[in-house]
N, C-alpha and C positions, 0 to 999 in steps of 0.2 A: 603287501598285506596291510602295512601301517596306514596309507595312505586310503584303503578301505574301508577300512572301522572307523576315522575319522569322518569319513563321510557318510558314513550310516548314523553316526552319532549327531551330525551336525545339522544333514539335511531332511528338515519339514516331511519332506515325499517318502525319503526313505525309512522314518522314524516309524511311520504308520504303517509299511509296508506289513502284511499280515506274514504271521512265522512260516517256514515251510512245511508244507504236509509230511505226514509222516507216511512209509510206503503203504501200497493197501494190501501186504500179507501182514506187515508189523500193524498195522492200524487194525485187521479184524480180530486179531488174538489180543487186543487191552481192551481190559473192561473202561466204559467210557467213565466220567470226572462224578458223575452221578452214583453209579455203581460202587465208585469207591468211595462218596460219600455215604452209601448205606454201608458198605463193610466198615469203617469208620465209626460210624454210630453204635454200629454190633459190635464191633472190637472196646472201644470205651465203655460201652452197656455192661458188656460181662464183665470187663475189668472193675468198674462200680458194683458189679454185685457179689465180685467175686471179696472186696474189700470190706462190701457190707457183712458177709457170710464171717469175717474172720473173728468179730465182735467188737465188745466195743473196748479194749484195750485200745494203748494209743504208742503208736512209735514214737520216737525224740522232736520230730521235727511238729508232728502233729500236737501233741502236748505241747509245745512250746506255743504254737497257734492260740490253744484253746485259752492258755496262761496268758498269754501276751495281749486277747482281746480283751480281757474283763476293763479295758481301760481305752479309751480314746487318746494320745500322743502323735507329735510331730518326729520323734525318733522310736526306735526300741532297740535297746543292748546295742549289739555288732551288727545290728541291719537296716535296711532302711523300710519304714513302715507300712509301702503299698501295701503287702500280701497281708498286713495283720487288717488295715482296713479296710480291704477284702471280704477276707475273713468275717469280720467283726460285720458285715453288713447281711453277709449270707446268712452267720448267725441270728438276726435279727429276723430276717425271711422264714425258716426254718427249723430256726432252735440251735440249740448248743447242743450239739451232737456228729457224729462219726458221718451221720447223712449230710451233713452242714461242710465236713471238712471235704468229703468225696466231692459231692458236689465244684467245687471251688477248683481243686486240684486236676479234675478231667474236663473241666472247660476250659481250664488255659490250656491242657494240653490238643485240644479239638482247635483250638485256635490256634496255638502255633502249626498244627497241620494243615488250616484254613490259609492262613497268613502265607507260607512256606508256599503250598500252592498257585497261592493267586502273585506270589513272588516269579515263582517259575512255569506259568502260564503267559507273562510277558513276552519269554522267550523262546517257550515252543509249543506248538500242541496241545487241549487238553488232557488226553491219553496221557502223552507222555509225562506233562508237566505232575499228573497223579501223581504217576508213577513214582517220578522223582519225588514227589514228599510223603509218599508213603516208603519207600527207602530210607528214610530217620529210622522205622523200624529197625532196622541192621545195626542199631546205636545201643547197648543195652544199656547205657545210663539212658537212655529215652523210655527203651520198653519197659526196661525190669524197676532201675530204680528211682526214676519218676512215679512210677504208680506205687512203689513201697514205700519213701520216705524222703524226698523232696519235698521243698517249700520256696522259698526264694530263686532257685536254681530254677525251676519252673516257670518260675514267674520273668527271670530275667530270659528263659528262652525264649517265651513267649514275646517279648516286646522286642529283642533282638529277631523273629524273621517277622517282627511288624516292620522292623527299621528298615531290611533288607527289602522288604517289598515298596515301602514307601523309593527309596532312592532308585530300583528298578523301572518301577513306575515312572518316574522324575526322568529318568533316563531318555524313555520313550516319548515322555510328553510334557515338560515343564508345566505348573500351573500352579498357581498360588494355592487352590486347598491342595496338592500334592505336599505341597514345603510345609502348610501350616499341619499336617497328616505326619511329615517326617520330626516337626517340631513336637509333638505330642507323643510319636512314639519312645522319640528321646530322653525326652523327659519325665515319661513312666518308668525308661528303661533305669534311669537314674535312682528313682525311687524303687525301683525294685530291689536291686543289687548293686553295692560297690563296685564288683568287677564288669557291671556294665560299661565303667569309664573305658575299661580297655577294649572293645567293643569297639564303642563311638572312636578313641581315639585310630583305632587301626584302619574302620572305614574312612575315618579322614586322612589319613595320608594314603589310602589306596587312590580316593578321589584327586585329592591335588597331585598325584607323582605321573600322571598321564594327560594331554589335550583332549583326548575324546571325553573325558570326566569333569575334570577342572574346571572347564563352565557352568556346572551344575552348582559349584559352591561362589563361581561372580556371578548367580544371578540374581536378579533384585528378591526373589522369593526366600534366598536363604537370609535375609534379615527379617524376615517374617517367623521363620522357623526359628533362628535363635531367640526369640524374642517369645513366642509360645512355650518354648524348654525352658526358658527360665523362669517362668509366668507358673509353668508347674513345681521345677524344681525349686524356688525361691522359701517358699515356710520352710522346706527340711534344713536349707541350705544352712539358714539364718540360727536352727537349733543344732546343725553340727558344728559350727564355729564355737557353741558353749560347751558341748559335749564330745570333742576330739578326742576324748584319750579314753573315755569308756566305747568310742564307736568302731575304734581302730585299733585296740590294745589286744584285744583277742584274736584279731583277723591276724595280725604281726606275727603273734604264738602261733598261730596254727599253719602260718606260712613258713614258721621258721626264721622269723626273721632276726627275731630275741633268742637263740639261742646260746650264745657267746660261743659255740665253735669257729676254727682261725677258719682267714676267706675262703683259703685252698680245700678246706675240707668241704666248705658250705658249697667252693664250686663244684666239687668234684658229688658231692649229692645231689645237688639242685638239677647237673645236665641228666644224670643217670634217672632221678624222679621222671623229668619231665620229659624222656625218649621215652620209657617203661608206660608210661600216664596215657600218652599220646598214643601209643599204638596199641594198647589194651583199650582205649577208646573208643578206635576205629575198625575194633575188630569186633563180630566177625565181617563189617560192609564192607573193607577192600580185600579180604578173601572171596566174598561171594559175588565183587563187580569184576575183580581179575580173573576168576576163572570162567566165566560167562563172555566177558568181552576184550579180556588180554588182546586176543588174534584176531578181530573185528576190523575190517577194511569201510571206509567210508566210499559211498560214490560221489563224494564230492572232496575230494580230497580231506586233507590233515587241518584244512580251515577251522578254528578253534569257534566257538560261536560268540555275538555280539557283546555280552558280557563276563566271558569268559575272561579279558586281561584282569577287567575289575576285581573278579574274585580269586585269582591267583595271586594279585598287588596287596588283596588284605590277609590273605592268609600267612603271605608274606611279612606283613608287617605285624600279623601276631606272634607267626615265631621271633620277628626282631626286640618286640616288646617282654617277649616273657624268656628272652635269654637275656637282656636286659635286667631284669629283675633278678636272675642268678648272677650276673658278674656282678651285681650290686651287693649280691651276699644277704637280698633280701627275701629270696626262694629256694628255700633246700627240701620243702616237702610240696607237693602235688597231687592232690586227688583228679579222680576220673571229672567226679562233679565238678571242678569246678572246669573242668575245659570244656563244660556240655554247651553253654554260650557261643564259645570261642569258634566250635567245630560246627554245630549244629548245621552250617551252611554246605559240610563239605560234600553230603551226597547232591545237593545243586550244583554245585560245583561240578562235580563231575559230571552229569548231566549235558550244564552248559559247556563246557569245555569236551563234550564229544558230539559233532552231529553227526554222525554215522551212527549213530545208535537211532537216530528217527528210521532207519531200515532196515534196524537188525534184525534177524531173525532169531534169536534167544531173549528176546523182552518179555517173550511170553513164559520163557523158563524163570526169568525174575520174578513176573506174577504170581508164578507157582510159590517161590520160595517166599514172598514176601506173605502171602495168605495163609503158607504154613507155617511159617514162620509165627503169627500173632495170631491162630490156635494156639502152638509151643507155648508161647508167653503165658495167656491163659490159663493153660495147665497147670504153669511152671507156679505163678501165682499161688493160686488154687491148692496145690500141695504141700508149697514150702511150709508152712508151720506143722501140717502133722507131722511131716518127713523130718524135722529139728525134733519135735517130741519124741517120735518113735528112736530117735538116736540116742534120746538125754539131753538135749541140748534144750533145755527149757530157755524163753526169751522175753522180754514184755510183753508180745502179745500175745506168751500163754496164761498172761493174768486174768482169773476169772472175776472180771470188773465186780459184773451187778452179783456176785454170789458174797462178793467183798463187801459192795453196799447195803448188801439186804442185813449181813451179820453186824453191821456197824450200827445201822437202824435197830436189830435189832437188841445191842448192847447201850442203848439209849442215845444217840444221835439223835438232836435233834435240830439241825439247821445252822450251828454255829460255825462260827469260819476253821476252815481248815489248814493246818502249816503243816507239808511233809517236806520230808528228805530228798524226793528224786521230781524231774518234771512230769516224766512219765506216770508216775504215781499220782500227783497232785492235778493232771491236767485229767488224769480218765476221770479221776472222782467229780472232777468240776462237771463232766457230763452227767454224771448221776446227779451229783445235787446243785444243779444251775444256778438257781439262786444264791448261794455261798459263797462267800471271798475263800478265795485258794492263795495261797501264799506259799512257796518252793522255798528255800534257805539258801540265800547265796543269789540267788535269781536276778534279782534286782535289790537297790539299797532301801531298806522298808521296815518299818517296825512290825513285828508282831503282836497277834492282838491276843488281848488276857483271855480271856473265855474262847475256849478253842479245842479242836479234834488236832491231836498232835497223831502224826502216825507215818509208818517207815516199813521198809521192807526187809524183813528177818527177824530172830527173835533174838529177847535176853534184852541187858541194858545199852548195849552199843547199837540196839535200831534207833532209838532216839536219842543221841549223843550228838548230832550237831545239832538240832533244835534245840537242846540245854544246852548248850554252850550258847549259841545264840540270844536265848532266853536270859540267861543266866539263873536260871533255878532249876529243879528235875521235875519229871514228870509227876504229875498224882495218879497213883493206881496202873502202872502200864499192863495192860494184858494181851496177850498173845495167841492169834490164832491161827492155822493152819488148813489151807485151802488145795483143792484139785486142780492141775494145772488145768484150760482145756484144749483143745485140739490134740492131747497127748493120752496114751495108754495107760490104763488104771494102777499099774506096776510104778509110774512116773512118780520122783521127790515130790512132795506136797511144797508149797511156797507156804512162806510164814512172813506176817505177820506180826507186826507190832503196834499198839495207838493207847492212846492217855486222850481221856475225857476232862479236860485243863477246866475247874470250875472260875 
C-alpha cells in the first residue's frame, strides 16, 4: 500500500488522474456543489440578518473591533492586526456600524467553506467534496460561536483551510503560483492569529515525516513561498520584536501559563483541559459520523485515500505539539476556540480517510442532518437573547444602545470624546457617535482627554471609579439613568447607568 501512494504522489500520469466517481444511487441523492452553494448563501444570509435583527449592542470581541480600528497600527494588544485592518477597511466601505462588523465576519466564514471545499474537491467528487465542508457545520465553535462572538479565531480558520488547499493542490500539481498561493496564505495566517504558528508548524512536520510529501518542501517553489510569508509577515514582524511582552503577556495569562501552580498540578489540568476541550469540540460530528457510517463496508476495500496519511501525520503532530505545551507547564487552560484552527480540518479528514463513503448509502441521511441541522443553528441564534431575558439573565446585548444614545444627546452630548469603563460599552457608543474618540480604561496605554463624556455601567459613585482613578480627579455632576433591557420582558431589572459631562 506504501509503495502505492508513493506513486500516485510522484507520477505526472497519476497525479491528474480524475477522482473516482461516486456510486449513482449515492450520487443522485447529493445536492450538487451549486446547490449547496445557494444553501450556503441562505444559511449566511439569515445568520447576517438574524445578527442585524439583535441591534446594535456589541459583544466583547466585536467592540474590541470597533475600538481597535479608530487607528491604523502594525500591532494591536495580544493580536496580530489582519482582522482589525480588515475591519478598519469595511468600515471605510460602509460605515462604523453592526452592518460593517457582520459583513466582515460571514465572508470569512463563506470563505473558509469556499477554501475547505475547493481543498476537498482535489480529492473526491463535487457532491462529496460539499458535503465534506459543509460537515464543519457539526462544529458548533463554527455554527454557533463564530457567528456570536469570534474575531481573530475566524480569521485564523479562515487562512488555515486557505493553507490546507494551497498544499493539497501543490500535492496534485506542483507550480510556482501554487507555492507563491501557499506563501500568502501563511503569511495572512501569521498575521491573523499567534496560534497559527502551530498550524504551519504541525503541517510541516506532517510534510517532511513521509516520501510521498517531502518533495513538496525540496522543491524549488518552496523558496518562493518562504520568501512571499515573509514579504507579508515582515512590518508586524519587525513591531513584535519591540512589543514582546505587551503581545504575549496576556496570551501566557489566559493559557495558564503564569500561573505559579507546581508542574504536577499544571500537568495534571493542562491533559484533563485539553481531552474535555477536544472532544466537546468534535461533538456533536463524530456522534453523527459514527452512527451513520460506524458499519459502512467499502467496495474497494479499507484503502485509506491519497491524502489521507498527510492529514492523520498532522493531526498527529498537533496533539504532539499541544501535549508539548502541557508538560512544559505552559498549558493548564484550553478553550473550544482556540482548537477551532487546529481541528477545523477534521471533518475532511474523515472524508479523505474513508472511500467507501463515495457509495454509501446514508450520505443522503447526512444531507438531511446537516440542512437541518443549520435551520437548528438559525433558530438557535435567533432566540438566544430573548430566551437569557425571559430567564433574568440580562447580557450586553440586552443594552438598549440607541435609546442610551438618544438620552445622552439628550442630557447635552455634544460630540466630545468619550472614556468608559467596559469595551463593550465604549465600542457600541463609538457606532452611535462615529466620529468621537472612544477611549476604554485599561485598553491600551493612553491619556485621557480633558473635555469628555465619562460614563459606566451601573449607578452610585463606583460606576466611574476607575475613570477617577485614572483621571486622577472625580467626575463633575455624575447622573444616572435607568434603561429597559431590550429583547427582555417588561417585568426585566432595568440596567443603569452612570456618565459625567467632564467640562
Amino acid at each position: 500500500m506504501l509503495r502505492a501512494v508513493r506513486v500516485t504522489a510522484h507520477s505526472p500520469a497519476s497525479s491528474l488522474r480524475p477522482p473516482l466517481a461516486a456510486g449513482p444511487d449515492a450520487a443522485k441523492a447529493l445536492l450538487s456543489p451549486r446547490q449547496w452553494l445557494l444553501a450556503l448563501v441562505i444559511y449566511l444570509g439569515a445568520q447576517m440578518l438574524v445578527r442585524l435583527w439583535a441591534g446594535e449592542a456589541l459583544e466583547r470581541d466585536e467592540s474590541e473591533q470597533v475600538l481597535w480600528a479608530q487607528q491604523l497600527a502594525l500591532g494591536f494588544g495580544t493580536q496580530p492586526p489582519l482582522y482589525t485592518w480588515l475591519q478598519r477597511a469595511v468600515f471605510e466601505l460602509v460605515g462604523v456600524s453592526v452592518l460593517g462588523l457582520t459583513l466582515l465576519k460571514h465572508g470569512l466564514l463563506a470563505l473558509t467553506y469556499l477554501f475547505t471545499f475547493a481543498a476537498a474537491r482535489t480529492l473526491m467528487p463535487g457532491p462529496l467534496a460539499a458535503l465534506a465542508a459543509a460537515s464543519m457545520l457539526l462544529l458548533p465553535q463554527i455554527s454557533v460561536d463564530s457567528h456570536r462572538d469570534l474575531t481573530h479565531v475566524v480569521l485564523c480558520t479562515t487562512t488555515t483551510a486557505a493553507t490546507w488547499w494551497a498544499v493539497l493542490a501543490l500535492r496534485r500539481r506542483p507550480t510556482l503560483w501554487g507555492y507563491a498561493a501557499l506563501g500568502l496564505a501563511v503569511g495572512l495566517g501569521m498575521l491573523s492569529k499567534y496560534s497559527y504558528a502551530v498550524v504551519a508548524l504541525a503541517l510541516l512536520l506532517a510534510l517532511a515525516t513521509a516520501a510521498d510529501t517531502r518533495s513538496l518542501l525540496l522543491h524549488r517553489g518552496m523558496v518562493l513561498a518562504l520568501a512571499v510569508a515573509a514579504l507579508v509577515v515582515a512590518p508586524h514582524a519587525l513591531w513584535l520584536l519591540s512589543n514582546l511582552p505587551q503581545a504575549t503577556g496576556g496570551t501566557l495569562a489566559k493559557m495558564g501559563a503564569t500561573s505559579g501552580l507546581p508542574w504536577i498540578e499544571k500537568l495534571r489540568l493542562g491533559f484533563g483541559e485539553l481531552i474535555v476541550s477536544t472532544v466537546w469540540f468534535l461533538t456533536p460530528l463524530w456522534i453523527v459520523l459514527a452512527a451513520l457510517f460506524a458499519r459502512g463496508r467499502s467496495r474497494e476495500g479499507s484503502v485509506p485515500g491519497p491524502a489521507c496519511g498527510l492529514m492523520r501525520r498532522y493531526l498527529a503532530a498537533i496533539a504532539a505539539l499541544l501535549l508539548a505545551l502541557v508538560l512544559a507547564g505552559a498549558l493548564t487552560q484550553v478553550k473550544g476556540r482556540w482548537l477551532q484552527p487546529f481541528l477545523v480540518v477534521a471533518p475532511l479528514a474523515f472524508f479523505a480517510c474513508a472511500p467507501q463513503l463515495r457509495h454509501h448509502p446514508r450520505l443522503a441521511a447526512l444531507q438531511r442532518v446537516l440542512l437541518v441541522w443549520a435551520v437548528l443553528m438559525v433558530v438557535l441564534m435567533t432566540v438566544r437573547m430573548p430566551f437569557n431575558g425571559w430567564r433574568g439573565r440580562t447580557e450586553v446585548m440586552h443594552v438598549p444602545v440607541r435609546t442610551l444614545a438618544q438620552a445622552l444627546r439628550d442630557a447635552g452630548y455634544d460630540g466630545r470624546p468619550i472614556v468608559a469603563t467596559r469595551n463593550t460599552l465604549g465600542g457600541a457608543l463609538r457606532v452611535q457617535f462615529a466620529p468621537a474618540r472612544v477611549v476604554v480604561v485599561g485598553l491600551r496605554d493612553e491619556p485621557l482627554p480633558d473635555a469628555a463624556l465619562w460614563i459606566g455601567q451601573g449607578e452610585g459613585p463606583g460606576a466611574l471609579a476607575a475613570i477617577e482613578r485614572a483621571a486622577g480627579r472625580s467626575a463633575a455632576a455624575p447622573q444616572s439613568i435607568a434603561l429597559r433591557p431590550v429583547h427582555a420582558p417588561a417585568s426585566a431589572a432595568p440596567l443603569h447607568f452612570t456618565f459625567s459631562l467632564q467640562p
